[in-house]
C-alpha positions in Angstrom: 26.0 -110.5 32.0 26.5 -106.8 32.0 25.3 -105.0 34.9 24.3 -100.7 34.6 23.2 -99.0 37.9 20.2 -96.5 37.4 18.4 -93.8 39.7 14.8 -92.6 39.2 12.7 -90.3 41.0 9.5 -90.3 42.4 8.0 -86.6 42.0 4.8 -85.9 43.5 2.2 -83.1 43.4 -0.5 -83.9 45.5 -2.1 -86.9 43.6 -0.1 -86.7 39.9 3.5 -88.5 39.4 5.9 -86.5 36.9 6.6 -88.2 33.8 9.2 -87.6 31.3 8.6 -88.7 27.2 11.8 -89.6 25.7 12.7 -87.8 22.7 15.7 -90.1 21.9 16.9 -93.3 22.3 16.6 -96.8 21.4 13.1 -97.2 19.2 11.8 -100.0 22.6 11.7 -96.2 24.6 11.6 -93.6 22.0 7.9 -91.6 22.5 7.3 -93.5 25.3 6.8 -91.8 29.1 9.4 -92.5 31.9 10.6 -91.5 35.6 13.0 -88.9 35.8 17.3 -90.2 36.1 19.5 -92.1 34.3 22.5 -94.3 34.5 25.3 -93.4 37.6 28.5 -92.2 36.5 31.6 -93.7 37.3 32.1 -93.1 41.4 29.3 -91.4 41.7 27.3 -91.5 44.4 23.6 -92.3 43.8 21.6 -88.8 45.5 24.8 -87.2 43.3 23.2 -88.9 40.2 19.7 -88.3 41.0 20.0 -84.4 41.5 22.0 -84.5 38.2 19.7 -85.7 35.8 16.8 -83.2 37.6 18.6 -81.0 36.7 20.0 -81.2 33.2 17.0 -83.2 31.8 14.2 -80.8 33.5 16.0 -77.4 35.3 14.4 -78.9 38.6 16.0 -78.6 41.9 16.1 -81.5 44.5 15.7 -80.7 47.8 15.8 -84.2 49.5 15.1 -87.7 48.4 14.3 -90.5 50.5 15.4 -94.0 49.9 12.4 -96.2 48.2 13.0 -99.4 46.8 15.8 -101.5 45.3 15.5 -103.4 42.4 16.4 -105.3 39.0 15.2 -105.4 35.9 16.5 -107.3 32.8 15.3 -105.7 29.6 13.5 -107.4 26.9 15.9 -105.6 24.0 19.1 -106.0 26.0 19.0 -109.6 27.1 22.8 -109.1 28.1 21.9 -106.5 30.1 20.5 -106.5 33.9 19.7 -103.1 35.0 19.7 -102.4 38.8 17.3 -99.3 39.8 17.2 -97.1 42.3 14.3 -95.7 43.5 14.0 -92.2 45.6 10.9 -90.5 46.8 12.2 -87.0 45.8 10.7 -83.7 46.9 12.1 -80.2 44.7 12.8 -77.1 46.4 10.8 -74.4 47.1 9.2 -72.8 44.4 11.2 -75.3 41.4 9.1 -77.4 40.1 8.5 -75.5 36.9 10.0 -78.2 34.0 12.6 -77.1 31.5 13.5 -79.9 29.1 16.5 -80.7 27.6 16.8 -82.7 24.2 16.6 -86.0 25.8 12.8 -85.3 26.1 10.0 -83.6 24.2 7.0 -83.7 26.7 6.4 -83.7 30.3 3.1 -84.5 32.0 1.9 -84.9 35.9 -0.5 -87.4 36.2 -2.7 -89.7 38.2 -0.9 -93.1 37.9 -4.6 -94.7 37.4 -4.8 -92.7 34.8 -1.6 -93.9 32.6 -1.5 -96.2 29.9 0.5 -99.1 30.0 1.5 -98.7 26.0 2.9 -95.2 27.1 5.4 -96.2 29.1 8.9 -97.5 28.9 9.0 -101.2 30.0 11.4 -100.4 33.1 9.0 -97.4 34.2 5.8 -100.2 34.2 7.8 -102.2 36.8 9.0 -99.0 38.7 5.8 -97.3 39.0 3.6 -100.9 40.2 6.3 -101.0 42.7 5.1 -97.0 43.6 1.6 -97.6 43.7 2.2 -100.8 46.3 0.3 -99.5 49.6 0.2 -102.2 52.7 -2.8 -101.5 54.1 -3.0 -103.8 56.8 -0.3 -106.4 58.3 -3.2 -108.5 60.7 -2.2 -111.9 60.1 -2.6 -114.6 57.6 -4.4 -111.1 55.7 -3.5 -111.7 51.6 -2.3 -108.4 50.3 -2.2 -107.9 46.6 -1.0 -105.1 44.2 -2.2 -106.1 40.3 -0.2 -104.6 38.2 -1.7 -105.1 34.6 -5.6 -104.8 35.7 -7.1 -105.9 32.6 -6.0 -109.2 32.5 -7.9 -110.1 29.5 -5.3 -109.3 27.4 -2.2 -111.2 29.1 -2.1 -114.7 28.5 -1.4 -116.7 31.7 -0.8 -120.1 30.4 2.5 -119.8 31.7 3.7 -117.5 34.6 7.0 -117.1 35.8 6.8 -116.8 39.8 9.3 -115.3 42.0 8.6 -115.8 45.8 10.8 -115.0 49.2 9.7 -115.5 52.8 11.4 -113.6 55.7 11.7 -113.5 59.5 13.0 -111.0 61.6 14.6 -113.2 64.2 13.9 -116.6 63.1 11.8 -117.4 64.7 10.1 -114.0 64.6 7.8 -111.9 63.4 7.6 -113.0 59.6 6.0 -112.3 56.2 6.1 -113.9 52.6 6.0 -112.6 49.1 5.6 -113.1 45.5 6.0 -111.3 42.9 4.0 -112.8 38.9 5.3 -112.0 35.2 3.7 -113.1 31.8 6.0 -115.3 29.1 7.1 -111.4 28.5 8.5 -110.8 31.5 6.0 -108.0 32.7 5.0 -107.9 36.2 1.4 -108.9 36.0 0.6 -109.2 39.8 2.0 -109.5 43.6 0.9 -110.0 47.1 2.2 -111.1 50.1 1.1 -112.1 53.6 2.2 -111.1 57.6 2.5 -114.9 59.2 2.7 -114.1 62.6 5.5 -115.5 65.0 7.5 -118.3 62.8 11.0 -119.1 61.3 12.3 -118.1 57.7 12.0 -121.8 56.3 8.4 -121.2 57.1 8.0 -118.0 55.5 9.8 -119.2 52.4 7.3 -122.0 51.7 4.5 -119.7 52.4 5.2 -117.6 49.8 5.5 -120.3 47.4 2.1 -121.4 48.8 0.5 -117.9 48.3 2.0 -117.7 44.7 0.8 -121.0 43.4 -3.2 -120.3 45.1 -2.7 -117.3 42.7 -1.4 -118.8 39.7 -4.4 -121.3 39.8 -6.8 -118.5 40.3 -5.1 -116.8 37.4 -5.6 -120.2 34.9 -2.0 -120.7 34.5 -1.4 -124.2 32.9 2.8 -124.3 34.0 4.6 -122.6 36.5 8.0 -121.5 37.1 8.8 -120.6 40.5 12.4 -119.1 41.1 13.7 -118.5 45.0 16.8 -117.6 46.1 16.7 -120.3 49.2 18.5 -123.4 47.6 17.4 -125.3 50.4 13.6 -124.9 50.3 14.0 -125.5 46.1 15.8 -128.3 46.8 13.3 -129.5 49.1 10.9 -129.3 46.8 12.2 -130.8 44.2 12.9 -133.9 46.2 16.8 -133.5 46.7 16.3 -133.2 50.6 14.3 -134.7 53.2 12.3 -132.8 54.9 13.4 -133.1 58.3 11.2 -130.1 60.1 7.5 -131.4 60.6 6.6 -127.7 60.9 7.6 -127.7 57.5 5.2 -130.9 56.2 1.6 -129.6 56.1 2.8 -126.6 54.2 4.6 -128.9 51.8 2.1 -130.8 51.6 -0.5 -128.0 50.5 2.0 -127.0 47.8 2.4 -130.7 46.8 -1.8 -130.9 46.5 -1.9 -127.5 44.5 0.9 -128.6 42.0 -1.3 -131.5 41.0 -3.7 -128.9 39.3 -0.9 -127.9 37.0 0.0 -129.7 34.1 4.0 -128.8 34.7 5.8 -126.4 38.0 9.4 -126.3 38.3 11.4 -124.6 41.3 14.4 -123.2 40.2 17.1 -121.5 42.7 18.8 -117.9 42.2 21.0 -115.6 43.7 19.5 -112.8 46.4 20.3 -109.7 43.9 17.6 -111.5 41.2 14.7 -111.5 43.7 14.5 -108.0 45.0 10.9 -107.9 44.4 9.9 -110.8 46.3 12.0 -109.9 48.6 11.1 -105.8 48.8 7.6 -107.4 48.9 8.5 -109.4 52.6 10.2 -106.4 53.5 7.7 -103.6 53.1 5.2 -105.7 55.2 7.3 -106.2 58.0 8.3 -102.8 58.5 3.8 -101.8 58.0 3.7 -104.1 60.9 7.1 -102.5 62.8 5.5 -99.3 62.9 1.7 -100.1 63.4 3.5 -102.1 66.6 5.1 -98.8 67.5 2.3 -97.0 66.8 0.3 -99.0 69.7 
């Protein structure tokens, strides 16, 4: 599979995101709103890229831009084609946030991301801007925290969901958290959560979060499930290849055993680390809420 490394940029003023509507390209993007950037050149470095396309596709100037999240995206017209993105919090100098487009874009607009449509944006820029509007609120423990990214879930159909999950620890055992991360038959993200566990090892937090993403999936009606990790151990687990050898391990697998039941089909499937990002951003962004409400103390 072909792999393309992107940046995009976060801009904010005050409560409005800016948003760029692409004047060419493929017809999947053409008319449709985006986050600033691009692909990265050959050898170039990523900040490089991202001060770039500010300025050639809008005249702005980038003062600093912090590190946000990491993550992949494989795109429903370019099936051969897994795009990795890069996403900075950017802030413009002093003074330059007055947009100049190039031909690449027609429009501009700063809005309230409640207030965009989900048939006005580009299929990557859905994904990157439900990872922007993820706030953890609170890491007290065994406390569900959930980010809905489609909210009118009328009009997904959620007889099958695809289900990527992670569970970390920071120390193992240690302070620990657990993720999932929901798409449609479509491949849109349609929900995630996760949950701060406490004190406990990474096997444990792994299961968790396939517990947390299966209570959600039968809340959500989902007839079939498939559940991808990137722990080969815990899939193989579950699928029956391994004995479970950790009795820690047995009432969760247990719970995940009894929810299954009210499915009519879930599957586990394993994959490598660089396909779960999300899940995993999702474990990681809790730990460090709970890092610094800890310092904070």
């Amino acid at each position: 599979m072909k792999q393309l490394i992107s940046v995009r940029a976060i801009i904010r003023d005050d409560a409005r995101t800016l948003l760029l509507r692409r004047a060419n390209g493929r017809q999947s993007i053409l008319g449709k709103y985006e986050l600033p950037g691009g692909k990265i050149g050959y050898g170039e470095q990523p900040e490089d890229a991202m001060a770039r396309y500010l300025k050639d596709d809008a005249d702005l100037s980038m003062q600093s831009a912090q590190l946000y999240d990491v993550l992949t995206y494989i795109d429903h017209d370019d099936r051969d084609i897994q795009y990795t993105f890069i996403l900075y919090l950017v802030s413009l100098s002093e003074g330059g946030n007055k947009v100049t487009l190039s031909t690449n874009y027609d429009q501009y607009d700063w809005k309230k991301l409640g207030d965009v449509k989900q048939d006005e944006l580009t299929e990557s820029s859905k994904l990157l801007l439900g990872i922007s509007q993820q706030e953890v609120t609170t890491t007290e423990k065994n406390v569900l925290i959930e980010n809905p990214i489609i909210e009118d879930s009328s009009t997904v159909h959620n007889d099958h969901l695809i289900i990527y999950s992670d569970g970390g620890s920071r120390g193992n055992p240690g302070p620990s958290a657990s993720g999932f991360v929901i798409m449609n038959q479509n491949q849109d993200v349609i929900h995630q959560g996760g949950m701060y566990l406490g004190i406990t090892t990474n096997n444990q937090a792994e299961y968790h979060g396939v517990r947390l993403g299966l209570e959600k999936a039968l809340e959500m009606g989902a007839k079939t499930v498939d559940f991808r990790m990137d722990s080969l151990l815990v899939v193989n687990q579950l699928n029956g290849i391994y004995k479970i050898k950790n009795r820690d391990l047995w009432p969760i697998n247990e719970r995940i055993r009894e929810i299954a039941t009210q499915f009519e089909k879930v599957t586990f499937s394993h994959v490598r680390r660089e396909f779960n990002q999300l899940a995993d951003g999702m474990v990681n962004k809790i730990l460090n809420a709970h890092e610094a409400e800890a310092s904070a103390k």
